[in-house]
N, C-alpha and C positions, 0 to 999 in steps of 0.2 A: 369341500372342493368337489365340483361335479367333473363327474367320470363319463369319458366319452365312448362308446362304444364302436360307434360307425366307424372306421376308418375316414370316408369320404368328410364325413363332418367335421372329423379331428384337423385334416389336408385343406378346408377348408377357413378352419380357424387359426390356423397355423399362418395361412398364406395371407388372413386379414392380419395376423399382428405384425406379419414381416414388412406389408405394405405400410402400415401405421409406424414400425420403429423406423422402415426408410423414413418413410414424409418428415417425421420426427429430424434426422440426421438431418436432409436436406434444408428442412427451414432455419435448423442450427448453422448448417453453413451458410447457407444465405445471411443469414442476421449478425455471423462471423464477418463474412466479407465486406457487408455493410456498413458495418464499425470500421473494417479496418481503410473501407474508402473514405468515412469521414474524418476519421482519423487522418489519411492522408490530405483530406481537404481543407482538414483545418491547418495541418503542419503549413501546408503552401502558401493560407493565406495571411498565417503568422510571418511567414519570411517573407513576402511582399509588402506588408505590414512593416516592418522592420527594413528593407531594403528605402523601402517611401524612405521611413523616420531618418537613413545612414545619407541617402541623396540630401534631404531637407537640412540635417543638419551641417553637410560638406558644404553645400551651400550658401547654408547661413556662417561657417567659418569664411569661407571664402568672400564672402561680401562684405563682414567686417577688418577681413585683413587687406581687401582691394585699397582702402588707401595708404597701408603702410607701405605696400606691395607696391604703388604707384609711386610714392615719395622716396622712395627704396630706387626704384629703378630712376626716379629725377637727379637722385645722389650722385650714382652713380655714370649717368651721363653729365652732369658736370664735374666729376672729379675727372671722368675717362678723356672728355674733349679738349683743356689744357695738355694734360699729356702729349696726346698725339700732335696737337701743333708743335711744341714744343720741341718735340722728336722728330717733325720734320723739319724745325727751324734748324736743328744741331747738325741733321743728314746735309741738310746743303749745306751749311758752314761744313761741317768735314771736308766733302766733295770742292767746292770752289775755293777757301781759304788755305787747308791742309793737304789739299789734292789729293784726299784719299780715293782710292780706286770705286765709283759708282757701286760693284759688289759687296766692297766694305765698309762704306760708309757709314750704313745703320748702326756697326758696331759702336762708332763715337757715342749716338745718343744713348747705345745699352751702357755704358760704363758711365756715362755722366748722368741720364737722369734716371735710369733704373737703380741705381744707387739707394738714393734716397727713399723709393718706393718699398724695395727691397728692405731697410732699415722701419719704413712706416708699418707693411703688414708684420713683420717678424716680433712686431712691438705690441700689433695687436693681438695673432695668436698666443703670444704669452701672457697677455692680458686675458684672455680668454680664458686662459689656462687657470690662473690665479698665481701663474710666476712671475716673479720678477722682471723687469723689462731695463732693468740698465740703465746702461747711456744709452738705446736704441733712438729714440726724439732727440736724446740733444746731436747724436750723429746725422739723422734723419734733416733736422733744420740746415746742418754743417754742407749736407753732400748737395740740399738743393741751392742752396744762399752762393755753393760755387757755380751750378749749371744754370743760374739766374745772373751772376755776374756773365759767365761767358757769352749766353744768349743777350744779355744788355749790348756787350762792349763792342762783337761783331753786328748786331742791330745798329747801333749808333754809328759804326764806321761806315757802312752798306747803306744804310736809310734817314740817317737823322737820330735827334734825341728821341724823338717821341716814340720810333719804333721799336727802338734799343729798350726804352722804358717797356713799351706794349710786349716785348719777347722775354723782358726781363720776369715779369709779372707772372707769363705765364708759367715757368719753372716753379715757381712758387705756390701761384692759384691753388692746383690741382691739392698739392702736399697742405696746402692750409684750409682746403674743404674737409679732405679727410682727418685732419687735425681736428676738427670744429666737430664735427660727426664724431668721432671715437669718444669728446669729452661729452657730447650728451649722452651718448650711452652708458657711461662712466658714472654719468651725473644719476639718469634713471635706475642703473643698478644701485649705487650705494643709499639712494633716496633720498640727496640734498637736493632741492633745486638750484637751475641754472641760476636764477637769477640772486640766490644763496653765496654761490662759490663766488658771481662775478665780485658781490658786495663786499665778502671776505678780503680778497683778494684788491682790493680798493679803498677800504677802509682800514685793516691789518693787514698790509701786505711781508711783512717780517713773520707775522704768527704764523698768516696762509704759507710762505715757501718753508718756515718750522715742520709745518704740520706735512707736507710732503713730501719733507725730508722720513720723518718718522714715519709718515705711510711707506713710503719705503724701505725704510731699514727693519721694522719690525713688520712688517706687511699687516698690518692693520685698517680698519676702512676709514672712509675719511671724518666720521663723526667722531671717531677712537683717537684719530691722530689731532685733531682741533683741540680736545679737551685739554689732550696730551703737552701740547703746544702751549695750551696756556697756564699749564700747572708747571711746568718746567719755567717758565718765562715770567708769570707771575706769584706763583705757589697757589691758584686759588682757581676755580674753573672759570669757564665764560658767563657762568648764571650768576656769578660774584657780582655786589654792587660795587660802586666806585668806592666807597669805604672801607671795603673790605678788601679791596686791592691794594689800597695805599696801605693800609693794616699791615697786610700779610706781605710788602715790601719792606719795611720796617723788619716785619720776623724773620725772613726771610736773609736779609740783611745778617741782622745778629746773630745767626746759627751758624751762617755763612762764617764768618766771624772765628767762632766759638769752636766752630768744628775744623778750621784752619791751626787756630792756636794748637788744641787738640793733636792735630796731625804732627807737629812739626815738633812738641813734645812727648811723641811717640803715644798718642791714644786711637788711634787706627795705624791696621796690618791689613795686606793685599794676601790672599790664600787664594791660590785658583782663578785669581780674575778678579775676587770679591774683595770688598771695604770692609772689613769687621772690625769692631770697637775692642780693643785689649780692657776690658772690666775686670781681670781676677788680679785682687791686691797680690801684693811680692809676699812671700813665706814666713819671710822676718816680721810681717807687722801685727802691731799689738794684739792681744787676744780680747776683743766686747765682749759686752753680754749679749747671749746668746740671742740669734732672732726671735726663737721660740718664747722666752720670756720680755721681749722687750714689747709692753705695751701701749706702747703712742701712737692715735691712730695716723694713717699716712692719709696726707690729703693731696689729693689726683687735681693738677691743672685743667684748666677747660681744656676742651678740644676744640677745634674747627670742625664744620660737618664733615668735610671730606677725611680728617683726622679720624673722627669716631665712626665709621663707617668703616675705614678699612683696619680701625682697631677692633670691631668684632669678627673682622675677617680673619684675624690674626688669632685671636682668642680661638676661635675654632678649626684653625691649622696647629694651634700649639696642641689644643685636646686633643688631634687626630694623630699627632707626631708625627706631624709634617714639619715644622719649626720648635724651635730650642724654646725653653721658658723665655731666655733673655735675646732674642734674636736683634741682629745688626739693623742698623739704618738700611745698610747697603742690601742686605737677604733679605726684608720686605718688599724692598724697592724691584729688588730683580725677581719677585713672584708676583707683586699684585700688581705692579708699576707706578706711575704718580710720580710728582715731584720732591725730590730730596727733602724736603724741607716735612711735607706730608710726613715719611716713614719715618723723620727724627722725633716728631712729635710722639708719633704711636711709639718709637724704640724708649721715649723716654717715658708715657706712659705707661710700660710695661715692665720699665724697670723699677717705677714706683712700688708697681702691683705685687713684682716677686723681686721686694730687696737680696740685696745680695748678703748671705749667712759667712761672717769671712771663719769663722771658729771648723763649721765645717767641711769648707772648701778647702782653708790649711790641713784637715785632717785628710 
């Protein structure tokens, strides 16, 4: 290390490193700052970057919802424009027929044709809901079919048939746009198409009001309730051929039959609501040989597909001890569902499987 002597030289050297560590700091800050402005310049032009892309794509939502949004609002001005006529047709019938006081006139059309309205949306928010909707529609048709009558009968005394008809109609109109509208959405949510349910509905008209009986009571959707409809009504689903129909009206038949005799000779008991088969012989009866040595093998009936299907369902509710080894017609039916006829097959192929040991049952 060299040793300075001078003073002057030492003050001189001293004051060159101080300048050099400043310059040093200052460029450090500089080159700080400078990061952190592009750092700020990039942030800015990421969120305007991002602002574009939030415009571009509100946008592009918006312009492809422009024509639901347009047909939305056509709905809605022809459901809303019935109404109002209608509501002014009832105001002056109040007014001139019932001489209700100018002031309270309107009130007539709120009780007559808000009625109906009032029963049409209360039917769709519970629809919306996924509750239940009642009698809401069949009251809903009841309250406008009277404010259509009324608006006919004073139309026809006042104006003729035709206007009676033209006032009659519109009571109606509005409540059967909105009718029309609630089942395409109805249709869209459950994913049958319209032109599905009308065909149903015109070709099996008994299965189709089956099947919305059952969509109802069990609240299930309408492909659930179809199937439902036709395993109840024919034992066999919709993908069944015709041969297999007549088949299984035939079995159907006979079980029917079998499981009547059955009843009425005390082989079913009601527990709790449920059908269950009384299988355990009386105490007194003779003693076999045992299951355990009896070696004959058991040979298992065919099944139907839908039989053997919800007999492995069965199978693995019994492994899980959810269901008894020997379980009812009736306790199949009320966990997997299907038609009576179904869970007698599977009740009786499982009592094939696990005969009944009577040696140690009496014990």
């Amino acid at each position: 290390m060299t040793m300075i002597y001078d003073p002057r030289a030492a003050r001189t050297i001293a004051k060159a490193e101080a300048a050099k560590t400043n310059a040093q700091t200052e460029a450090l800050r500089e080159q700080t700052r400078q990061d952190r402005e592009d750092r700020q310049a990039e942030t800015a032009r990421q969120e305007r970057k991002e602002r574009r892309q939030e415009r571009r794509e509100r946008w592009e939502r918006w312009r492809k919802a422009a024509p639901d949004t347009a047909l939305s609002g056509l709905w809605a001005a022809l459901i809303v424009a019935p109404l109002l006529l209608a509501w002014d047709a009832q105001a002056a019938f109040a007014a001139k027929v019932l001489h209700i006081p100018a002031g309270m006139s309107w009130l007539f059309p709120l009780a007559i044709e808000a009625g109906a309205w009032v029963c049409a949306f209360e039917a769709h928010r519970r629809a919306s809901r996924g509750a239940p909707v009642g009698s809401l529609p069949r009251w809903m048709w009841v309250l406008a079919g009277i404010a259509a009558t009324i608006n006919a009968a004073h139309g026809t005394a006042d104006y003729g048939i035709a206007a009676g008809l033209a006032l009659g109609t519109l009571s109606l109109l509005g409540v059967l746009l909105h009718h029309i509208r609630q089942n395409l959405n109805a249709a869209e949510a459950t994913g049958v198409p319209t032109g599905s349910r009308l065909a149903r509905w015109l070709h099996f008209p008994l299965l189709a009001l089956a099947a919305a009986r059952i969509a109802t009571r069990a609240r299930v959707d309408q492909s659930t309730a179809w199937e439902a409809a036709w395993i109840d009504r024919h034992g066999v689903g919709p993908a069944a051929s015709k041969r297999d129909r007549k088949l299984a009206k035939v079995i159907v038949k006979r079980q029917m039959t079998a499981d009547r005799k059955a009843a009425e000779n005390g082989g079913f008991v009601i527990v709790n609501g449920v059908i269950l088969r009384t299988t355990l012989p009386p105490l007194d009866a003779p003693t076999e040989q045992p299951a355990a040595e009896v070696s004959t093998p058991i040979e298992q009936q065919k099944l139907s597909d839908r039989a053997a299907s919800l007999l492995d369902q069965a199978l693995a509710a019994i492994e899980a001890g959810e269901l008894p080894e020997r379980p009812s017609a009736n306790a199949l039916r009320k966990r997997f569902g299907g038609a009576m006829e179904t869970a007698q097959e599977v009740r009786d192929a499982l009592s094939d499987m696990h005969p009944v040991d009577t040696e140690s049952e009496a014990a």
